[in-house]
N, C-alpha and C positions, 0 to 999 in steps of 0.2 A: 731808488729805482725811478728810473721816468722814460716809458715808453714816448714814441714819437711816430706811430703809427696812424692815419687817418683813421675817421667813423665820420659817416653824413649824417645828422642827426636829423631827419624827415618831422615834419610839421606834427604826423600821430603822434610823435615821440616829445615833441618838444611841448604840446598840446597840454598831453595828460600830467599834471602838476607831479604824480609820483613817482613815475618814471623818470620823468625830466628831473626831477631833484636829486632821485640816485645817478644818473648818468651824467649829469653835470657836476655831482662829487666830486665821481672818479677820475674827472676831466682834470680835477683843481692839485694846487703840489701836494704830494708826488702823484704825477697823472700815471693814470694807467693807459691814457690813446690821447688824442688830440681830436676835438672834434672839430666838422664843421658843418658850414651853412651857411643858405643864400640870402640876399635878401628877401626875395621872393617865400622863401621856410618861413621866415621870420614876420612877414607879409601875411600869408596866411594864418600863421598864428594868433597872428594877435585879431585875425577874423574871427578864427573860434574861440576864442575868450572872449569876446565883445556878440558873438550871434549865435553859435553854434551849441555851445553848454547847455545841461540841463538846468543850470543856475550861470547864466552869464556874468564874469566878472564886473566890476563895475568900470567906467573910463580910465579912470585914474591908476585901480591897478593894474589893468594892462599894461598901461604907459609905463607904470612903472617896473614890471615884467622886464617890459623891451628895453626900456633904458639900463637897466643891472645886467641883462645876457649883452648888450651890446657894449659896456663898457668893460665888465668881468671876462669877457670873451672875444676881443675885437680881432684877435689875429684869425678865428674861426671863422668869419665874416668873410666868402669866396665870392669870385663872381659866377656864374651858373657857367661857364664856360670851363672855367678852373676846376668846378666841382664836378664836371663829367671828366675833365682830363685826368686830376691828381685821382680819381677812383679806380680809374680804368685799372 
């Protein structure tokens, strides 16, 4: 089974490490949707892991955060323009 359906996956989502891990699962073969996201999602996020936390991650895991979703998921990776069209 592999759905091919969009999901925007918004910065609170990609934020909170548990949710983001179950809905990045589901993303992986066999997906159950296709997510995506902007750079800008992915920009803020990696803000609230570095400022926003009640325990802030440290540099490096951020980086390394960002560097795994954006290699793991690069087809996800829209431009903000793409992501208001393909949703509509």
């Amino acid at each position: 089974m592999r759905a091919d359906f969009r999901v925007c996956l918004d910065a609170c989502v990609l934020a909170n490490q548990g949710v983001c891990d179950l809905l990045l699962r589901l993303a992986e073969h066999p997906r159950l949707y296709s997510p995506v996201f902007s750079e800008k999602i992915l920009d803020e996020v990696y803000s609230v892991h570095l400022e926003k936390l009640k325990r802030p991650w440290p540099k490096d895991l951020a980086d390394y955060w960002q560097e795994q979703v954006r290699e793991s998921f690069e087809e996800a990776i829209v431009s903000r323009q793409l992501l208001k069209t393909s949703l509509a």
